[in-house]
C-alpha positions as CSV (number, residue, x, y, z in Angstrom):
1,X,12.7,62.6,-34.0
2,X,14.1,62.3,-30.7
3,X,11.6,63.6,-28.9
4,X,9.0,61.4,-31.1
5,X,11.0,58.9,-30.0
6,X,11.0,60.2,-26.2
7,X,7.1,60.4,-26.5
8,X,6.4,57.2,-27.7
9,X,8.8,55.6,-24.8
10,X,7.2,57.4,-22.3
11,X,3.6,56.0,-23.6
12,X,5.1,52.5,-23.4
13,X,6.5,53.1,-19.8
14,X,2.7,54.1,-19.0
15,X,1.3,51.3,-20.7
16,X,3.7,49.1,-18.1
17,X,2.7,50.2,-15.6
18,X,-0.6,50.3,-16.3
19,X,-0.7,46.5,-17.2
20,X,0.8,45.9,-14.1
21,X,-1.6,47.9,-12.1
22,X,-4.3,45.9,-13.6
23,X,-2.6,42.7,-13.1
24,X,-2.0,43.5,-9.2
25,X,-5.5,45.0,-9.1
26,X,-6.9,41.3,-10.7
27,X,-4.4,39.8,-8.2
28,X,-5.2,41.0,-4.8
29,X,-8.7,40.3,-6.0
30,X,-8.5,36.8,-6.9
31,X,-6.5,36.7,-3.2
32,X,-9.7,38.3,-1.6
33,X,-12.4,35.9,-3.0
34,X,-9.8,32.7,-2.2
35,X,-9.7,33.8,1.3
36,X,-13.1,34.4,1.3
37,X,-13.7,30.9,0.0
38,X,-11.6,29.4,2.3
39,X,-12.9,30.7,5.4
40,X,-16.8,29.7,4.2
41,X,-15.3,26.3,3.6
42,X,-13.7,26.0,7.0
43,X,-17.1,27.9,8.6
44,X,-19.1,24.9,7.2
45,X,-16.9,22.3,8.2
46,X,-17.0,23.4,11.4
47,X,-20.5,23.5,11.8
48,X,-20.8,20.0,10.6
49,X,-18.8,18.8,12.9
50,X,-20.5,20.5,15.9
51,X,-23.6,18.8,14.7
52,X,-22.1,14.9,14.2
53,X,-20.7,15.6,17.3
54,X,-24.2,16.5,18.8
55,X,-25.8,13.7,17.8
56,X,-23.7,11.3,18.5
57,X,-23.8,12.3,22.1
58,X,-27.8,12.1,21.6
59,X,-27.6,8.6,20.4
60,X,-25.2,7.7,23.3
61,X,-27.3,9.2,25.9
62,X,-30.3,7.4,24.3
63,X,-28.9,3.9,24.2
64,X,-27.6,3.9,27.6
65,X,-29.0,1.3,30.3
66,X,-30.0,2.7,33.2
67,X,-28.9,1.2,36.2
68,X,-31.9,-0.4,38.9
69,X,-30.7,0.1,42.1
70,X,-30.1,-3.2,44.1
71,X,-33.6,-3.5,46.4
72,X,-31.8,-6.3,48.0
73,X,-29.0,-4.7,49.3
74,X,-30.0,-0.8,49.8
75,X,-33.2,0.3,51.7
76,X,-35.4,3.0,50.8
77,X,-33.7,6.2,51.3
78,X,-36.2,9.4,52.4
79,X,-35.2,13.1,51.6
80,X,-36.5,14.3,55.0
81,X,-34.7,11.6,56.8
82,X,-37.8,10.6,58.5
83,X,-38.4,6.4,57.9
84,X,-41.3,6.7,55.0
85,X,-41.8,3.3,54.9
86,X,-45.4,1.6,56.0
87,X,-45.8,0.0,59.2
88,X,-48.8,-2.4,59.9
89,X,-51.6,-0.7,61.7
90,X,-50.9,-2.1,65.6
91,X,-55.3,-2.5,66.7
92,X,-55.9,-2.5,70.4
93,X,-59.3,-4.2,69.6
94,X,-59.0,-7.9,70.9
95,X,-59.6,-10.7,68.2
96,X,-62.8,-12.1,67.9
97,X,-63.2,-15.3,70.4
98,X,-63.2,-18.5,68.1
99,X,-65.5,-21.3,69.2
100,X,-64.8,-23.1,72.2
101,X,-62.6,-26.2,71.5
102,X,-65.1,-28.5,72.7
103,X,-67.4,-27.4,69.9
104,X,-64.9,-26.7,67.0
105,X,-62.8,-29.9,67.5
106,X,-64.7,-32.6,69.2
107,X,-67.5,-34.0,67.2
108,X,-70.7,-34.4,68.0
109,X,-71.5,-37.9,69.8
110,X,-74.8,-39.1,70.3
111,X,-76.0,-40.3,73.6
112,X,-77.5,-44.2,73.2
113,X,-81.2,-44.4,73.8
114,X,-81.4,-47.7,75.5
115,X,-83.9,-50.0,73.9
116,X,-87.5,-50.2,75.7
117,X,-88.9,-53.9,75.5
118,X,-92.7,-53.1,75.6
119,X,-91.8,-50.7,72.8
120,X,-90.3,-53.1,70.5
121,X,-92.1,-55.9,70.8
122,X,-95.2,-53.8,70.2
123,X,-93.3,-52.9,66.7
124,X,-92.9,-56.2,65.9
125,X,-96.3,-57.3,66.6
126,X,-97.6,-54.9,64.2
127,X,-95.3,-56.0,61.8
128,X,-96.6,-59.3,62.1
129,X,-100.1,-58.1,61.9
130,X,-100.0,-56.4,59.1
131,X,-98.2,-59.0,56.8
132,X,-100.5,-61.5,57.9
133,X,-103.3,-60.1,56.2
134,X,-100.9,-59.9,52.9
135,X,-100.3,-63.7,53.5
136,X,-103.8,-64.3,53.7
137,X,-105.0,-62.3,50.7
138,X,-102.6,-64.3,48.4
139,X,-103.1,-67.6,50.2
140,X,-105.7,-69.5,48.1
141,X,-108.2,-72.7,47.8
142,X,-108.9,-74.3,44.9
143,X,-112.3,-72.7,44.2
144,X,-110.5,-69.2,43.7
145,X,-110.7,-68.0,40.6
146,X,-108.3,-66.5,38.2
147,X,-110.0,-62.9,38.3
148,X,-110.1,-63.2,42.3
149,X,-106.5,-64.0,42.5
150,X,-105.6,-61.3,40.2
151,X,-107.5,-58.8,42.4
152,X,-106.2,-60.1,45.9
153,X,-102.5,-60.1,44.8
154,X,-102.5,-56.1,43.8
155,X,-104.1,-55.6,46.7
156,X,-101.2,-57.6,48.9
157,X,-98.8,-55.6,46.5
158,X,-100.3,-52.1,47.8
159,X,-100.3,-53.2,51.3
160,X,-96.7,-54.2,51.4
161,X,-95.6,-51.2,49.9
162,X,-97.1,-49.2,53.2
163,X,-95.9,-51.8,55.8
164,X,-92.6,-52.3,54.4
165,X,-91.2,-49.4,56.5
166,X,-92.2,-50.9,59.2
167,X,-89.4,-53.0,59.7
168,X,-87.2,-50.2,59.5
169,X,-88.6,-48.9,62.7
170,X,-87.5,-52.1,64.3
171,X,-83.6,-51.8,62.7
172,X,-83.7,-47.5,63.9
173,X,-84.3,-48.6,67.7
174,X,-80.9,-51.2,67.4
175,X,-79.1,-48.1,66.1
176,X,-80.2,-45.5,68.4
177,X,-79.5,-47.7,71.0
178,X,-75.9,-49.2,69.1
179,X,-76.8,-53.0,69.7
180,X,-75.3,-55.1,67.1
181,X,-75.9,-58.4,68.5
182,X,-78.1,-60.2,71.0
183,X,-82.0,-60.9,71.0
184,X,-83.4,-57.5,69.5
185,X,-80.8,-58.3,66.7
186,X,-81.7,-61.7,66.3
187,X,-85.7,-60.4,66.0
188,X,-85.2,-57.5,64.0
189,X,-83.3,-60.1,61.4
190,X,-86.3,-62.5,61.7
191,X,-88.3,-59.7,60.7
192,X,-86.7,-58.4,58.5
193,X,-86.0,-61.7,56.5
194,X,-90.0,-62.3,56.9
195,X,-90.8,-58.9,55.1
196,X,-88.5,-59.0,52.6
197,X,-89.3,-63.2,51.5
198,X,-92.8,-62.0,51.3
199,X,-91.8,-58.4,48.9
200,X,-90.6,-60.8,46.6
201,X,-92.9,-63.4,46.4
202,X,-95.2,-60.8,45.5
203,X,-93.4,-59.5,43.0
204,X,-93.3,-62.6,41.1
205,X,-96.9,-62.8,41.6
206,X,-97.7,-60.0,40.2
207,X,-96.0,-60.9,37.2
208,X,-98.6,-63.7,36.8
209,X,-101.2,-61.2,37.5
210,X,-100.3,-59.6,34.5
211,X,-99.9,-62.4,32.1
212,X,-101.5,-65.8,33.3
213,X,-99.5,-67.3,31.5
214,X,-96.6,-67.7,33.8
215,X,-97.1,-70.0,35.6
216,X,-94.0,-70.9,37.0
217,X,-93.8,-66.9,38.4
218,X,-96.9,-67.9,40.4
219,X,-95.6,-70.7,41.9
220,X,-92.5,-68.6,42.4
221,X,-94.4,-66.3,44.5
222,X,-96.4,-68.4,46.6
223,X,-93.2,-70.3,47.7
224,X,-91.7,-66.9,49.0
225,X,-94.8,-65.7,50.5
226,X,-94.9,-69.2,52.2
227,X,-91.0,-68.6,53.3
228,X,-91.4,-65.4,54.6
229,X,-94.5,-66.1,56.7
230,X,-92.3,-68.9,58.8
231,X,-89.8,-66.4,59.6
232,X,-93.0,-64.4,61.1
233,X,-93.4,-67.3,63.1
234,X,-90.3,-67.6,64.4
235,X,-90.3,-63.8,64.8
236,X,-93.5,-64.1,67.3
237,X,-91.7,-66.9,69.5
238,X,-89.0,-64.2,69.7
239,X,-90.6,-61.9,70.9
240,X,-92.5,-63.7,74.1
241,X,-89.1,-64.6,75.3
242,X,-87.6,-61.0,74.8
């Protein structure tokens, strides 16, 4: 009995111990994989810091302004030292010689050509001439007929329209020469009143010419053909006391 007894205490001593074996065994693992854990945990957390801090310095960098330097205070700086800036090509050529001041700046003045008196009055002769024969052509009798006047007055019309210019000639020699008054003005406006009271008479004649029934055109015509031969007239007195 007693050593059953002894036995049986000595199994239960064993079992103990072995229970508390396995418990410290389960213990010191459970220890292990927390620590393992932990550290894994705190690895991690580390690491995502590192990389929030990383890109936060990225986005800081990124957003930054950077600064112009002030071109109106600083000058251009060179690495060498040596001045890098660009001077202006100094050219030992002489400029080009403008035009003379006389020719660039004063203008152009035309010398007067003093008026020659055998030259105009010659002019105004033929001027006086040659409208004569218009002021004949459209000068009619009563035995005229209608077709005969019709015919006369385009011819006076194509006459005038060559010798018209010739009155001009008479006004250029008054410019060339810059007289604005005296006797070749007053002859030159004699003539040129002449011409220009015969032009339109003939105008209006011409309007009878083409329809007969106008009458009052016709006798419009012949009164400024009539007018414009007595300033011819007074244009040939002029001219024998030039």
């Amino acid at each position: 009995m007693d050593h059953s007894l002894k036995d049986e205490f000595e199994a239960e001593i064993r079992s103990a111990h072995k229970s508390k074996r396995i418990i410290l065994f389960s213990v010191s693992i459970a220890s292990l994989l927390l620590i393992i854990i932990c550290s894994t945990v705190v690895y991690a957390w580390n690491q995502k810091q590192a990389e929030m801090s990383k890109l936060t310095d990225t986005n800081v960098h990124n957003n930054k302004t950077p600064s112009l330097p002030d071109n109106t205070t600083e000058e251009p700086s060179s690495k060498s030292g040596v001045d890098t800036q660009t001077k202006p090509t100094v050219s030992n050529t002489p400029p080009p010689k403008a035009q003379s001041e006389s020719t660039a700046q004063t203008p152009y003045t035309p010398t007067p050509i003093p008026i020659n008196r055998d030259a105009f009055i010659a002019d105004g002769n033929i001027a006086i001439a040659n409208y004569s024969k218009i002021v004949g052509l459209v000068t009619f009798t009563g035995t005229v007929t209608n077709t005969e006047k019709i015919s006369r007055i385009r011819s006076a019309v194509a006459l005038d329209k060559q010798y018209f210019n010739q009155v001009t000639d008479l006004r250029m020699r008054l410019v060339n020469a810059e007289v604005s008054s005296g006797e070749y003005m007053d002859a030159t406006l004699l003539a040129e009143h002449g011409v220009s009271a015969i032009s339109v008479g003939l105008t209006f004649m011409e309007y009878w010419a083409n329809n007969n029934s106008r009458i009052s055109d016709l006798n419009s015509g012949l009164g400024g053909v009539g007018e414009g031969s007595n300033y011819l007239l007074q244009l040939s007195q002029k001219l024998d006391s030039l």
